[in-house]
N, C-alpha and C positions, 0 to 999 in steps of 0.2 A: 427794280428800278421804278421810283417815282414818275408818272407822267400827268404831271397837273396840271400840266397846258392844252390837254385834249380831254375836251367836255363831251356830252352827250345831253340831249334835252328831245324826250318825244317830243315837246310841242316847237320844237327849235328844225327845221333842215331834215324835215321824217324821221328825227332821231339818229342820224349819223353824225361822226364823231366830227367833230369843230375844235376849231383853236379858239381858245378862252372864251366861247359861251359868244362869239364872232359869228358872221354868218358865212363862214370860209372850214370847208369841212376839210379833213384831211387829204380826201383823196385829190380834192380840186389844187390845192398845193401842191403835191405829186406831180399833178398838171403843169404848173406851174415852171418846177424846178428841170421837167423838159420841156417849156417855150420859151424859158427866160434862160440859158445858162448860163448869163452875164448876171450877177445875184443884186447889182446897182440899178441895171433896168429894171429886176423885181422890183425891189426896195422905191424904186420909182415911182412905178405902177399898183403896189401896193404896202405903202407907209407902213401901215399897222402889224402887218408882220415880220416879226421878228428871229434872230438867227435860232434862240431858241426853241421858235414856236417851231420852226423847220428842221431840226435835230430833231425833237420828239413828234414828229408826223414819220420820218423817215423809219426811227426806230416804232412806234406803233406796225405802219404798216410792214415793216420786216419780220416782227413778229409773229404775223398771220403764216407766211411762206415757210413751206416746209422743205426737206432736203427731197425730194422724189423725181421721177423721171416724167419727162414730159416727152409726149411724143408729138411731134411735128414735120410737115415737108418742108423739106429743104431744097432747091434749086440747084442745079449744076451750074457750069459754065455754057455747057452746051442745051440748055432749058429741062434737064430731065428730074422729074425727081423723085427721092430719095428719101428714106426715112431717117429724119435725125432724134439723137436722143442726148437732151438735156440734162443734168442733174446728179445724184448721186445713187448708187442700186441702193442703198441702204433704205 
């Protein structure tokens, strides 16, 4: 899959990945896509991005994720907790 909407430039953003050579890096749209989840208030607040710029940020960063187990505490009801496990044993 072609992703020509995510640049890279060392002298640009320490060299993390941007939408079109922007100074809006991937990850900070990620951000984005959970403050705004109304996609007209993005669009609002930031014109220049595009539906496509934010389909190919999404699959960039899904990319990185692998199927693996993560371990984390998880809470009760009653505050105790417990070891939960995320993901796939594979």
């Amino acid at each position: 899959m072609k992703l020509d909407r995510i640049t890279t430039n060392p002298n640009q953003m320490n060299g993390q990945a941007c939408i079109r050579n922007l100074r809006l890096t991937v990850r900070r749209v990620i951000e984005l896509l959970a403050i705004y989840p109304n996609r007209e208030e993005l669009r609002q607040e930031f014109p220049e991005l595009e539906d496509e710029d934010i389909r190919q940020a999404l699959i960039f960063v899904s990319s990185y994720l692998d199927d693996r187990i993560i371990h984390l505490l998880c809470y009760g009801s009653q505050g105790q907790a417990t070891d939960c496990q995320f993901g796939s044993t594979a």
